[in-house]
N, C-alpha and C positions, 0 to 999 in steps of 0.2 A: 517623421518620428520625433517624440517629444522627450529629446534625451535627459532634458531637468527631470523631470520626474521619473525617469528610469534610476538614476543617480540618485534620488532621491528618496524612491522607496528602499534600490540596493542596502542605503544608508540604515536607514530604518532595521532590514532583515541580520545585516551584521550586527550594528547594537544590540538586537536580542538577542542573539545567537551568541554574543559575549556575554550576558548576562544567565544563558542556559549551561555556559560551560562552567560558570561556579557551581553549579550542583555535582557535576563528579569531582569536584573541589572538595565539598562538603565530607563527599563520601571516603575520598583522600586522608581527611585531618581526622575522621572518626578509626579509617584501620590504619593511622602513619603510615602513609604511603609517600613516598617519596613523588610516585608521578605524577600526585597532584599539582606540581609546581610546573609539568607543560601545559597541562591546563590553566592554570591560572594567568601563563605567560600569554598563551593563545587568546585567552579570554580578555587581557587586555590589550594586545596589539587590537582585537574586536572591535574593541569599546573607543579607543581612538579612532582607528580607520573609520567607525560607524558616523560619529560626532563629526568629523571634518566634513563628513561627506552628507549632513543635513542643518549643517551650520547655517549656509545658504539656499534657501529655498525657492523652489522655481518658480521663474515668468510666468508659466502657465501652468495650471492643475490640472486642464481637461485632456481626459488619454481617452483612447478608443480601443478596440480589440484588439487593432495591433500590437499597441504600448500594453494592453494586458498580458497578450500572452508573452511577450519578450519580458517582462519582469518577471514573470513568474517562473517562467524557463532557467532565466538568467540566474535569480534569486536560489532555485534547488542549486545551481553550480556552485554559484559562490557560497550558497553551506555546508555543499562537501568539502570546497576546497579547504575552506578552514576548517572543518568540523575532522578532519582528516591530520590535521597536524598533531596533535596533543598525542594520539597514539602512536604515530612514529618519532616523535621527538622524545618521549617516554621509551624505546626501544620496545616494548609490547611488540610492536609489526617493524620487521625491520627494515622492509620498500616502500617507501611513498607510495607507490601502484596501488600495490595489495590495500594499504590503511583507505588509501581513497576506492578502492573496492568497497572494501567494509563499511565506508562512511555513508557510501551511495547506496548500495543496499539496506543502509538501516533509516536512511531519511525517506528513500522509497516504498519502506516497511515490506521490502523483498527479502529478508534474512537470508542469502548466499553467505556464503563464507569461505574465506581463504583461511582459514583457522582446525589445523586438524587436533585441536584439544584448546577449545575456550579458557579451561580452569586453568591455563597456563599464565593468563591474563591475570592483571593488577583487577581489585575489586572496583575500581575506579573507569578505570578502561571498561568492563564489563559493564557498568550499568550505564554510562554512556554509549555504550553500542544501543543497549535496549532502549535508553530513552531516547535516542536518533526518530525509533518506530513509533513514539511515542508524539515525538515533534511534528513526523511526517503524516501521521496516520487521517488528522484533522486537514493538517493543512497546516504552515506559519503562517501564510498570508491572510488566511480565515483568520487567527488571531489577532493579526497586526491590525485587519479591517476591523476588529471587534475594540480595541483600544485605543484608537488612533483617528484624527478627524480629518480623514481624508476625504476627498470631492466627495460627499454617498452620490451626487451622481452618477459617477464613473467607474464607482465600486464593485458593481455587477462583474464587470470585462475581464477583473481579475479573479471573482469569484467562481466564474463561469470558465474560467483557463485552470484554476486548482481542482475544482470539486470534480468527481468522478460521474460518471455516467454520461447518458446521451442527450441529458436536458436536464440544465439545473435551472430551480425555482426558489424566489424565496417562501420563507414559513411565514414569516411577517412583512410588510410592504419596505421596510427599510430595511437595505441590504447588512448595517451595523448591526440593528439589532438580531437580524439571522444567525449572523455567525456569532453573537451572544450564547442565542439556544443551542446552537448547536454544542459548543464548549463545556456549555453550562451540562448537558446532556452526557457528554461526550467523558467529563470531569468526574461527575456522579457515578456513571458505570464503572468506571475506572478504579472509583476506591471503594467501591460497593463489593466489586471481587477481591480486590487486597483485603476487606474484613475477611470474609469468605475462603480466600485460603488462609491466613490467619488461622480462623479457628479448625481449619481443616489438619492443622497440625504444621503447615509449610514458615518454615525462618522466614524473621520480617524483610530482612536484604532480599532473598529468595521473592516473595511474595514482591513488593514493590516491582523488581526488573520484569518476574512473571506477567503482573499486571498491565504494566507500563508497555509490553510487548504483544501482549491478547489483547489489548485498545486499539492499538496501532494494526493490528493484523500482521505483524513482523517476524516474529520469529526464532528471533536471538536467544539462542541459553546461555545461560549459565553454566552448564552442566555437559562435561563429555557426550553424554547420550539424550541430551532435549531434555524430555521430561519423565522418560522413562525408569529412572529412579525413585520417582515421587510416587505416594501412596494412592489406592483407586481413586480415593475421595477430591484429592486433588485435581486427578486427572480428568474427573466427572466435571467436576467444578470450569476448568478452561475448557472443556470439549462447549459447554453450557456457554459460556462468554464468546467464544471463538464466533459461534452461530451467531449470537444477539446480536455483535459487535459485525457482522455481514448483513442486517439487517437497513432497511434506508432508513439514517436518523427523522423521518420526519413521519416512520409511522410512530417513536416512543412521543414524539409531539402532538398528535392526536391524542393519543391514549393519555398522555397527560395533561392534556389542555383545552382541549374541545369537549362537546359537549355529545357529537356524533362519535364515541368511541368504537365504535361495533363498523365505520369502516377501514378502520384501521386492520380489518381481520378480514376485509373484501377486497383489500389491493391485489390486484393477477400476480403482480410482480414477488411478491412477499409467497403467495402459496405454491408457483412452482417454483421458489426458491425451496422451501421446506419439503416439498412434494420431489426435488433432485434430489436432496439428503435423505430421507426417505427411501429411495430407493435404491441409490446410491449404499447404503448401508446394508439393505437387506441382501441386496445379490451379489455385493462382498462377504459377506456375514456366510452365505451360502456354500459361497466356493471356496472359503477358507476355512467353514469350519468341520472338523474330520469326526468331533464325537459332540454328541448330544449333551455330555457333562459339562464340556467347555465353553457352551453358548454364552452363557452369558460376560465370559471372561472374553471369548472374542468378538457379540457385539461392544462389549466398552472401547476396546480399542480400533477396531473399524471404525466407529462414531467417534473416535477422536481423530483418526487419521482423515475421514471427508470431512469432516468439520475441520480441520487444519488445511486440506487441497481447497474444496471452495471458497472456502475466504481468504484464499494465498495466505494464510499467517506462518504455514511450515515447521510448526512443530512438531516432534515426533513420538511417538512411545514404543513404537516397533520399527523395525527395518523393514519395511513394504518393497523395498527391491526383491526380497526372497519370497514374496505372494506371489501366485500363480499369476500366467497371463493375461484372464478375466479380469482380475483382480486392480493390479497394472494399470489396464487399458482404460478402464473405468475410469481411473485416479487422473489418468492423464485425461481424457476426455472433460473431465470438470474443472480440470488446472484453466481450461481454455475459457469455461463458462463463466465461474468467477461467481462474486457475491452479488447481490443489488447496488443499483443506482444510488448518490445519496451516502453508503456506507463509507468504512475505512477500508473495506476488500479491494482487491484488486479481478484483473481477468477482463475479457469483454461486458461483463453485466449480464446480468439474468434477461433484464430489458430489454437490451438488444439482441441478444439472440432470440426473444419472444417477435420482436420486428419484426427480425427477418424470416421467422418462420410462418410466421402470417405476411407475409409479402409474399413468401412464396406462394404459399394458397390461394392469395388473390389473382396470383400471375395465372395459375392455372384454371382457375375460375375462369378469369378472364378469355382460356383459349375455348374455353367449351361451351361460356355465353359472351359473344364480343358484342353486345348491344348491355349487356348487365352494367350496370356500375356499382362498384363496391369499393366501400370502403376501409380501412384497420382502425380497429378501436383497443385500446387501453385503456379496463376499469370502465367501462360504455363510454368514450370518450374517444372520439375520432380523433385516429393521429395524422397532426399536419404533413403533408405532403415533403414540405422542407425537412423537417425530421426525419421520415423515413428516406429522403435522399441522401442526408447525413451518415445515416446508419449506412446504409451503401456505401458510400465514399469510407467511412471507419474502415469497413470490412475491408476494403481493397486495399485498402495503406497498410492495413494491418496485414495482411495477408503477404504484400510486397516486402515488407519490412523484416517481416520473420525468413520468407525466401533468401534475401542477401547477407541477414544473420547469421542463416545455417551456413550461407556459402564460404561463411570468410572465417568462423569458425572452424569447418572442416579441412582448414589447411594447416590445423593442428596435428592431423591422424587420429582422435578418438573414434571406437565407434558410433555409428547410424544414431543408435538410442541414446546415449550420450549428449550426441551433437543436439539431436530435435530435442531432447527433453532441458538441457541446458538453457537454448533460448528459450522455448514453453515456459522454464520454473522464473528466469530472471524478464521477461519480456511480459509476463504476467505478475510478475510480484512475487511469488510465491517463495522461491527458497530453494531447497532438495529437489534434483531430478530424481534420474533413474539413471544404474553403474556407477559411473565414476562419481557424478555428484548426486548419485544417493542418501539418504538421509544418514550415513555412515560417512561419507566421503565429503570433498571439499572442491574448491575452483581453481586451488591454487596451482593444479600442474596445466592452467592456458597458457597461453603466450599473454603478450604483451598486450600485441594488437587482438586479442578475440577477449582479453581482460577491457578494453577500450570500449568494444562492440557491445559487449554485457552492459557495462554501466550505461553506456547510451540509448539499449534496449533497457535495462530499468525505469531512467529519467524518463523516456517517448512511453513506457506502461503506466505509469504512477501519473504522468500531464497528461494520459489522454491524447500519444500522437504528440497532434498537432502546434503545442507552443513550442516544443525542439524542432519541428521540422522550419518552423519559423527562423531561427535564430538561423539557420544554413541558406535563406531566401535574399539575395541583397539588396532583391526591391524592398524588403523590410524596414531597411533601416536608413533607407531615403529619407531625408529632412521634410517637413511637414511644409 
């Protein structure tokens, strides 16, 4: 293990992260808030910690996958753990736990919450929750790699530990410049919807945290009730973003870069993405709606509610705990699917559930011609063998993971649908269960240790598994 450069990016991710907390600084000195002043304290203990700790630079630059995924691991902790002080040092959250709940959920872009009325919160605190989602949704390390001259040999290991899905590629041959476009991409959509609600009639404070939270796929309001207060137009507007923003960044880079734009509109992945919402929509739409006058007032809000479960972002407009069971079930079903590869969404991937369901086809191919040979293709493109053993292995850690969730959870006493949908919302990203943490409700009556389990079920959702399961391995961290 090549602990100078773990030390050494550490370094790197807290000087930013000192330099992120003066912006609810900013937003402090515009409403005199007093609590900007834990922020600005947090933000410089940062800023030293950060500096001491890349003063000296390491022996060696070259890291491998393992020195990836342990920074990057490493890296989401120690931005909760400071990114968690300013709110409880400001009294906003009165337990360390809960603030470091909150902090974890919002750099995860899982939007849970121990908060049963947001607007209780300083305007400062608030829009640092949402810009959490905002930090998390790209990735910091994508950025650190995009500003920062690190080995670009080695750049992949960490790129390939943050970015989401079940195979990451770059758009350009040098990993810097990727994560350029992406930002760059990522930036653009971003203020693209804050003009957009802007003229949709939504306050600029409003609009900023909205935006900075529909980027991220996170979650966070502002607002007692999500966004259920805000006018159609508004609503129309993030339902619009939520979707984009579940998209894989690297079809808006065809479409804007290439010259082949029309495959951008032939990726498998991209159309039963839009092809689940789709229908997803209409056989909610079905069962929810009682008269034919109201159609069109209850597809708006069904299409904002799937377009908030598939891209785990959780925001709400309605109380979908009181939709029929159809209804529900559906919501929960897609919690698990998730957006595309590539995006800011959380969930397994649209991707790998297409694997694995063409894997199964092939297994049974297989029993009816055992002389056949077949292959899985993705976009005509035969997927390598190692990949779909990947995607195997995901499924079964994922699958092991959420079993021991539920079980340590349920030594709380909530009910069944509670427990499973609790790790579902926070083990996927997403935010609101069903019951108790409904899109009405909060996380805040867990215990201690199933508050623990959550946040370590968000961090293993957001990395993809495998770099936290890392940090717990002690061959890991064997000297090289």
């Amino acid at each position: 293990m090549n602990f100078g450069i773990i030390r050494y990016v550490l370094g790197m991710v807290v000087d930013l992260e000192g330099i992120l907390l003066l912006f609810p600084c900013l937003v402090a000195l515009i409403y005199h808030e007093k609590e900007g002043y834990s922020f600005f304290l947090v933000a410089v203990v940062c800023l030293i910690l950060g500096t001491i700790s890349i003063i000296k630079k390491p022996k060696h630059k070259e890291f491998y996958s393992k020195e990836g995924f342990v920074i990057v691991a490493l890296s989401w902790v120690v931005l909760s753990i400071f990114g968690a002080l300013p709110m409880f040092l400001c009294g906003d959250i009165e337990k360390y736990i809960d603030a470091l709940f909150e902090t974890v959920s919002g750099f995860t872009t899982t939007g849970a919450s121990i908060s049963e009325n947001v607007e209780l919160f300083s305007n400062s605190t608030n829009f640092w929750r949402c810009f959490t989602h905002w930090i998390g949704g790209m990735g910091v390390l994508v950025f650190i790699l995009a500003i920062t001259p690190l080995n670009s040999g080695y750049n992949m290991h960490i790129m390939r530990a943050e970015s989401p899905g079940p195979s990451v590629s770059k758009i350009v041959p040098k990993v810097k410049d990727t994560a350029k476009i992406l930002y760059k991409i990522y930036f653009t959509m971003t203020v693209l919807q804050f003009f957009c609600l802007i003229i949709a009639g939504m306050p600029v404070y409003d609009s900023i945290c909205t935006a900075v939270g529909t980027a991220g796929t996170g979650g966070f309001g502002i607002k007692a009730d999500s966004m259920a207060s805000y006018n159609a137009a508004i609503q129309v507007i993030v339902t619009i973003f939520m979707i984009l923003f579940g998209v894989n960044f690297n079809v808006y880079y065809i479409l804007l870069k290439t010259k082949e734009k029309k495959l951008a509109f032939k990726i498998e992945e991209v159309k039963v993405y839009f092809l689940i919402i789709f229908l997803a929509i209409a056989l909610i739409t079905i069962n929810v709606c009682n008269n034919v006058k109201n159609i069109t007032y209850t597809i708006r809000h069904t299409a904002f509610q799937v377009g908030s479960i598939i891209t785990t972002t959780g925001f709400a407009t309605k109380d979908f705990n009181t939709w029929p069971q159809l209804s529900r079930a559906i919501l929960v079903l897609i919690m698990f699917i998730g957006a595309c590869a590539g995006s800011t969404g959380g969930g397994m991937k649209v991707s790998r559930i297409l694997i694995l369901i063409k894997s199964a086809k092939t297994e049974l191919n297989y029993f009816m011609h055992p002389r056949c040979v077949k292959t899985i293709k993705m976009d005509k493109k035969v997927v390598e063998k190692d990949q779909v053993r990947d995607v195997h292995a995901f499924f079964v850690t994922y699958v092991l993971i959420f079993i021991v969730s539920l079980l340590i959870i349920s030594l709380d006493n909530f009910d069944a649908v509670t427990n499973f949908t609790s790790v579902a919302a926070t083990f996927n990203n997403i935010g609101p269960g069903l019951n108790v943490v409904g899109p009405t409700g909060n996380f805040a009556q867990f215990s201690v240790l199933s508050k623990i389990v959550l946040m370590l079920d968000m961090l293993a959702g957001r990395l993809e598994i495998y770099p936290m399961l890392l940090l717990f391995m002690p061959k890991a961290w064997r000297r090289n």
